[in-house]
C-alpha positions as MATLAB code, in Angstrom:
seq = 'XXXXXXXXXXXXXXXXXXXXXXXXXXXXXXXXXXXXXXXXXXXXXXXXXXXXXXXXXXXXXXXXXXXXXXXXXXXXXXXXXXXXXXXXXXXXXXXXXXXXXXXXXXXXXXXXXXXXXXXXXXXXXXXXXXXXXXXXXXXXXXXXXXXXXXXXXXXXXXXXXXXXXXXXXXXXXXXXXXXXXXXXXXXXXXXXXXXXXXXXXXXXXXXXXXXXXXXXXXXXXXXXXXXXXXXXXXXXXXXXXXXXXXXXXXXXXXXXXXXXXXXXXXXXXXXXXXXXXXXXXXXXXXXXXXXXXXXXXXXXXXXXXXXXXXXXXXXXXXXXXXXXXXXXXXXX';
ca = [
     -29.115  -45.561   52.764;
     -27.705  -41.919   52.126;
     -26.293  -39.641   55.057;
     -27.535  -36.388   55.181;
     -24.792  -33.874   54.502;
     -22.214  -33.061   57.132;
     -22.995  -29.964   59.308;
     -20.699  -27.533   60.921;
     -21.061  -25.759   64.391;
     -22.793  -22.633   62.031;
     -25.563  -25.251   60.795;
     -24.262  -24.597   57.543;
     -24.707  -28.076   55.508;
     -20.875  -29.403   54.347;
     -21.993  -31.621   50.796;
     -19.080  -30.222   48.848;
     -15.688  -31.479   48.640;
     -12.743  -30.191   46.749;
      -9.646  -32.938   46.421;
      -6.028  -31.771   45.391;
      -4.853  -34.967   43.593;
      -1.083  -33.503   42.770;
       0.788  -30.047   44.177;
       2.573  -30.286   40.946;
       1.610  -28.784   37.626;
       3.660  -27.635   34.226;
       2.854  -24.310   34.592;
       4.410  -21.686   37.431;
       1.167  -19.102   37.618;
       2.513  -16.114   38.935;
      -0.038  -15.829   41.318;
      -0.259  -19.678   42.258;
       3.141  -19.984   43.427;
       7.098  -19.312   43.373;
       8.979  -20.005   40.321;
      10.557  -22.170   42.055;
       8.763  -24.503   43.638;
       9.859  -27.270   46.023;
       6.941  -30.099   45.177;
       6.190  -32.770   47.968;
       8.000  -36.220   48.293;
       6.023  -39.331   46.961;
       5.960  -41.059   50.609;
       3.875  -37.682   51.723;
       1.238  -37.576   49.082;
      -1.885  -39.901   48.854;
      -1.866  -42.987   46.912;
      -4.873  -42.927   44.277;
      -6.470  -45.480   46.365;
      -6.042  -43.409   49.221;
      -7.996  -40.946   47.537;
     -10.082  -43.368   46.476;
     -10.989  -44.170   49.906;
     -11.183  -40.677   51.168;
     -13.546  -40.050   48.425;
     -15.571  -43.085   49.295;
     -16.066  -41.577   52.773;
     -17.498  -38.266   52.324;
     -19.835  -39.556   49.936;
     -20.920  -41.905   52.566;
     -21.812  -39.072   54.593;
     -23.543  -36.941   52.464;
     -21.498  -35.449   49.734;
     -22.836  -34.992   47.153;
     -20.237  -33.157   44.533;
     -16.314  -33.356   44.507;
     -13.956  -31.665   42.483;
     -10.890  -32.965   41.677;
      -7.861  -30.185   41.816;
      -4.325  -29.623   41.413;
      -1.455  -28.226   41.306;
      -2.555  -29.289   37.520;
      -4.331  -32.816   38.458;
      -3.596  -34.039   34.803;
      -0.591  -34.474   35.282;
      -1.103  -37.128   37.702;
      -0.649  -40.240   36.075;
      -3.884  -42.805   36.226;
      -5.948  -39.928   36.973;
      -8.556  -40.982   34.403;
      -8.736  -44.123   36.018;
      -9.048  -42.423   39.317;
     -12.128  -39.974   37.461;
     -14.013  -43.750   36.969;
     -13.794  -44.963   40.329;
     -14.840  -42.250   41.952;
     -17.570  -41.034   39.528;
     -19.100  -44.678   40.529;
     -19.381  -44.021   44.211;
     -23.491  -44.771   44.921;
     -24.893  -41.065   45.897;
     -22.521  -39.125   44.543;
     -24.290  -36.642   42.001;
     -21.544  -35.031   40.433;
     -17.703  -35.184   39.705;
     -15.851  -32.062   38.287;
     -12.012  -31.245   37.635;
     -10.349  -27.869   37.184;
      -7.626  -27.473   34.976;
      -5.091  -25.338   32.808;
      -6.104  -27.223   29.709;
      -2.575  -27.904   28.599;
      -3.256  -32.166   28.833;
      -6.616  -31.874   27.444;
      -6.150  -32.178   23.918;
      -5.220  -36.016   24.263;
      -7.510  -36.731   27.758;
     -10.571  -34.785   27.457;
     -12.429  -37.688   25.558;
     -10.764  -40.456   28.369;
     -12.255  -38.182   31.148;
     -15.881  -37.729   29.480;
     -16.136  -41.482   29.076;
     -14.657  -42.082   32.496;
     -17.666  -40.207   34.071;
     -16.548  -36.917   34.974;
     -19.475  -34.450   34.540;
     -17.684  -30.986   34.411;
     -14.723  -28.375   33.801;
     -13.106  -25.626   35.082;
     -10.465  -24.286   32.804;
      -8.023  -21.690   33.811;
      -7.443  -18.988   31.186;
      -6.184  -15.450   32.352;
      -5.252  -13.990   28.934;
      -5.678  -14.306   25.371;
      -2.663  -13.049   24.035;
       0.012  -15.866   23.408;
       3.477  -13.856   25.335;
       1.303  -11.969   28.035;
      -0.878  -15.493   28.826;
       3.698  -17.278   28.834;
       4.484  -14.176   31.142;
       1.743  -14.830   33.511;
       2.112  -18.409   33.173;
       5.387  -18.607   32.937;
       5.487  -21.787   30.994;
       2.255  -22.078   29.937;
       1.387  -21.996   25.853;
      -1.864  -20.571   24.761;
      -2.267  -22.323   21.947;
      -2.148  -25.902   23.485;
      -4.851  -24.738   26.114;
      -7.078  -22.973   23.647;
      -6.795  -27.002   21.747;
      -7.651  -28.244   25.293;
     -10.766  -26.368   25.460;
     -12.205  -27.507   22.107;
     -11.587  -31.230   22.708;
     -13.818  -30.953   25.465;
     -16.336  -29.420   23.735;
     -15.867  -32.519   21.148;
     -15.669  -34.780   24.168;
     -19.346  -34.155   24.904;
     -18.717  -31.514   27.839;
     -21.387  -28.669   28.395;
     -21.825  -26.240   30.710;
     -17.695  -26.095   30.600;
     -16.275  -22.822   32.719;
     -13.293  -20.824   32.182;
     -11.558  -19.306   35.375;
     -10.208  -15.672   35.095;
      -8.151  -14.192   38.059;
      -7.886  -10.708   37.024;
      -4.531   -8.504   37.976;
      -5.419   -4.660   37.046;
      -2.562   -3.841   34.660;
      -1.560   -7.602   33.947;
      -5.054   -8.455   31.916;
      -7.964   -6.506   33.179;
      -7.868   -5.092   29.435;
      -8.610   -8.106   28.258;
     -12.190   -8.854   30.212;
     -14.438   -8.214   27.043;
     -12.289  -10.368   24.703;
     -12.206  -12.675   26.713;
     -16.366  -12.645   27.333;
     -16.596  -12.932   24.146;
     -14.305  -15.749   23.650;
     -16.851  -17.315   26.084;
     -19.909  -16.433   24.027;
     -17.792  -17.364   20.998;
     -17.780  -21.236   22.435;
     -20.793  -21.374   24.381;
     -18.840  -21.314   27.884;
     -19.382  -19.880   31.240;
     -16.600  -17.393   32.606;
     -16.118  -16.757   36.008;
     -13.646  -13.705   37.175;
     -12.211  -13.868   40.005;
     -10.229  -11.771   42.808;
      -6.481  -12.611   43.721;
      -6.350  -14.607   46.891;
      -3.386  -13.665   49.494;
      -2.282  -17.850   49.557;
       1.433  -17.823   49.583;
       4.881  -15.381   49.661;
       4.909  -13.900   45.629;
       7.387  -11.780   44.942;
       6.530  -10.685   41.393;
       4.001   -8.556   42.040;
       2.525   -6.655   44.485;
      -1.197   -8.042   45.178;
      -2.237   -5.108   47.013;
      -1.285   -3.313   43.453;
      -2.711   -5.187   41.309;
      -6.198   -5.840   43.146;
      -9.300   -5.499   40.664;
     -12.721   -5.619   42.189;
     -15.576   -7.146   40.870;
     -17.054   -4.397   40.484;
     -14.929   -3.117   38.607;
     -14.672   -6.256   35.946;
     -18.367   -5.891   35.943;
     -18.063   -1.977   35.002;
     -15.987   -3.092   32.604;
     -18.269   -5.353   30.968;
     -21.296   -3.225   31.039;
     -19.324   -1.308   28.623;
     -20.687   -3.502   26.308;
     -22.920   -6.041   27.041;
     -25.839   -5.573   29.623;
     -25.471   -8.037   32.792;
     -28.532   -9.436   34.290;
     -28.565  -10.705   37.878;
     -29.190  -14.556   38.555;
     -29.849  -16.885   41.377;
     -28.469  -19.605   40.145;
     -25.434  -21.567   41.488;
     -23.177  -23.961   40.571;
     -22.690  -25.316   44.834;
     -19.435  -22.873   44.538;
     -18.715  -19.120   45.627;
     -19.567  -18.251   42.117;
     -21.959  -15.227   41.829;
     -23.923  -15.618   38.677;
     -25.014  -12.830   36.271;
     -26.576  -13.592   32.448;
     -25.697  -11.096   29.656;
     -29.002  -10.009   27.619;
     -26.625  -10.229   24.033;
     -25.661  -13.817   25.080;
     -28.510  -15.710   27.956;
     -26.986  -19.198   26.859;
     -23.791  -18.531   29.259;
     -23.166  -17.516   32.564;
     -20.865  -14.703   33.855;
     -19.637  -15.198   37.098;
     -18.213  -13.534   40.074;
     -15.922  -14.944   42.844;
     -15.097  -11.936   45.274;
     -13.269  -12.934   48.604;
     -12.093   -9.506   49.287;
     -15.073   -7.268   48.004;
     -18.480   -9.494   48.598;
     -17.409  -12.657   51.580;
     -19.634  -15.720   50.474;
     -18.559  -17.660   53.451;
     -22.264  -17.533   55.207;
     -22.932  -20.154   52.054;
     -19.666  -21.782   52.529;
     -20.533  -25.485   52.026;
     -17.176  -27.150   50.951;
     -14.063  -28.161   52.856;
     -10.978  -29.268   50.704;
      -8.584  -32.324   51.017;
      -5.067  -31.553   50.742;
      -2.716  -34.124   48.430;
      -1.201  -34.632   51.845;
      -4.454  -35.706   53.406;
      -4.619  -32.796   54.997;
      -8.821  -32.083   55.684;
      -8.419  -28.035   55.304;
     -11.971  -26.687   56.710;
     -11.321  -22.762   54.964;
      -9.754  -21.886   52.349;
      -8.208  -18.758   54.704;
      -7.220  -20.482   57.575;
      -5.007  -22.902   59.066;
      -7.744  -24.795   60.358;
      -7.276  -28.165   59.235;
      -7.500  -32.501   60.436;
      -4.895  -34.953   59.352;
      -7.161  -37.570   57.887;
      -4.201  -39.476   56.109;
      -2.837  -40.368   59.728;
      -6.261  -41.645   60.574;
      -7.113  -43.804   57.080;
      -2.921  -45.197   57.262;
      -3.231  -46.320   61.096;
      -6.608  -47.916   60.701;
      -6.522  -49.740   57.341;
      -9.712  -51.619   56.713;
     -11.599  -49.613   59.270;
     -13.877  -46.798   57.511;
     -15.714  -45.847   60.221;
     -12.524  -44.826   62.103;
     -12.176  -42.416   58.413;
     -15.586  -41.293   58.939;
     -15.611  -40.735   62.913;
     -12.625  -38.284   61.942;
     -14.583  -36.544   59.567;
     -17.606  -35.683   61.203;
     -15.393  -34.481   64.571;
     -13.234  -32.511   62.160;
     -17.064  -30.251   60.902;
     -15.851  -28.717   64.567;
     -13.139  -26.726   63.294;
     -14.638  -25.239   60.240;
     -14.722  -21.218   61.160;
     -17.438  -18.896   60.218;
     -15.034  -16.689   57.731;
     -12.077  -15.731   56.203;
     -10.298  -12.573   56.934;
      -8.684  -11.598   53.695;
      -6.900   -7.909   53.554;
      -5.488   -5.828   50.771;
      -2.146   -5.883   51.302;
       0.881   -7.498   51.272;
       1.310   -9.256   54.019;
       1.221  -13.357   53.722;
      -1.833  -14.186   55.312;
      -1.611  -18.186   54.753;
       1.444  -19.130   53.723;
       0.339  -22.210   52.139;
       0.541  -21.907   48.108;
      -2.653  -21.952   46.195;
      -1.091  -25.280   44.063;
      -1.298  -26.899   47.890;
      -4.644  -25.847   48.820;
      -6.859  -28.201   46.273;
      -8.272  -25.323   44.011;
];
């Protein structure tokens, strides 16, 4: 029989989960984290059959989508194999994955036929030494490969992810919409979140509304509101030249979603983190490690930890660190 979806203290319904499978990745996104990063030990990270079983918990009460994250989770060996256990859980309805696109060229096709339903892929620029700079590693070519072999793989309704700097790439919005409409994709832009000390840049500099992306846009293409959602903080807008994709708009500084806030994300630690802003968080990998074969004691932990979800986030537009947590340790 299928749980109902969790619940927090808010009555807001909890079906969503987001899983960081890795904190590493192969590229070093300026705004992500620190050049140079110090990644986690092996003893402190989930097995995959601890994430396995976390998985197989939250489905059991009630969710009903999970997202598999990073760091870059591709780079995670036997995560395809991880993709086809978890895409078999009974009630779960769908299983998604965001990623750079670097490893997709040789795994798209493996993930496709290992059940996973969806992708986000992260592209903030289209020109090959500004998309290295804000990378830092990253090659635009390999990713732009990435993208098509999913397309060949058989996925639709693929996304690309945008975080827009104003004088870093915010001159590059339209091409990149129209990369989107080029290859039938969705884009979502989104605003720089204040996760982790960055020294590179100055966030509070380099903010770019939506508003202003979508100002931007108008310049050439006419946006049409939408109600339609994807279970994410996505706000969705059609374009009249191009109804077959979405546009869409994830504002933590300018527009708060978090009175729809129905996802809580699972650390590679196993770490329960209940907002994306806040400290709040459970140690379920304690619980699942001292109480092997017991899944109820899993699932008892979960449903307490609903308690600590908070209403909001508090995001401001400076410098300060606000969580000092990297985004690459968060779980996308």
């Amino acid at each position: 029989m299928l749980h109902p979806p969790l619940a927090d203290s808010f009555a807001r319904k909890v079906d969503y989960l987001r899983i960081s499978v890795t904190d590493r990745c192969d590229f070093r996104c300026v705004y992500c984290m620190a050049e140079t990063m110090q990644f986690l030990p092996r003893q402190r990270v989930l097995t995959l059959e601890e994430i396995h079983e976390m998985a197989r918990a939250f489905v059991a009460l009630g969710t009903r989508k999970i997202r598999l994250t990073g760091g870059e989770p591709l780079v995670r060996k036997g995560v395809v194999e991880l993709c086809r256990n978890i895409a078999a859980l009974p009630g779960l309805q769908e299983l998604c994955m965001t990623s750079n696109g670097s490893q997709l060229g040789k795994l798209a096709a493996p993930l496709f036929d290992a059940g996973l339903k969806r992708l986000n892929i992260s592209l903030d620029s289209l020109n090959p030494a500004r998309f290295r700079e804000l990378t830092r590693t990253g090659d635009l070519v390999t990713v732009i490969a990435g993208i098509d072999a999913a397309r060949r793989a058989g996925f639709t309704h693929t996304k690309l992810n945008c975080v827009v700097m104003k004088g870093r790439n915010d001159d590059e919005i339209l091409d990149l919409v129209q990369f989107a409409i080029d290859r039938e994709l969705d884009i979502s832009f989104i605003e720089e979140m204040p996760l982790g000390a960055i020294s590179e840049h100055s966030r509070a500099e380099t903010f770019c509304s939506s508003a202003q992306v979508r100002e931007r846009i108008a310049e050439r293409f006419t946006l049409l509101a939408s109600a339609e959602s994807t279970q994410g903080p996505s706000r969705y807008w059609r374009l009249a030249e191009a109804p077959n994709i979405r546009v869409g708009f994830i504002s933590p500084h300018s527009h708060n979603f978090c009175a729809t806030c129905n996802r809580v994300r699972l650390t590679v630690e196993g770490r329960l983190l209940l907002c994306l802003g806040n400290e709040h968080s459970a140690d379920l990998k304690a619980v699942l490690r001292a109480h092997p074969g017991q899944p109820q004691k899993l699932e008892k932990a979960i449903v307490e930890a609903m308690r600590l979800k908070p209403w909001r986030h508090d995001f401001q537009l400076n410098d300060d660190v606000q969580v000092v947590r990297f985004m690459n340790m968060t779980g996308g």
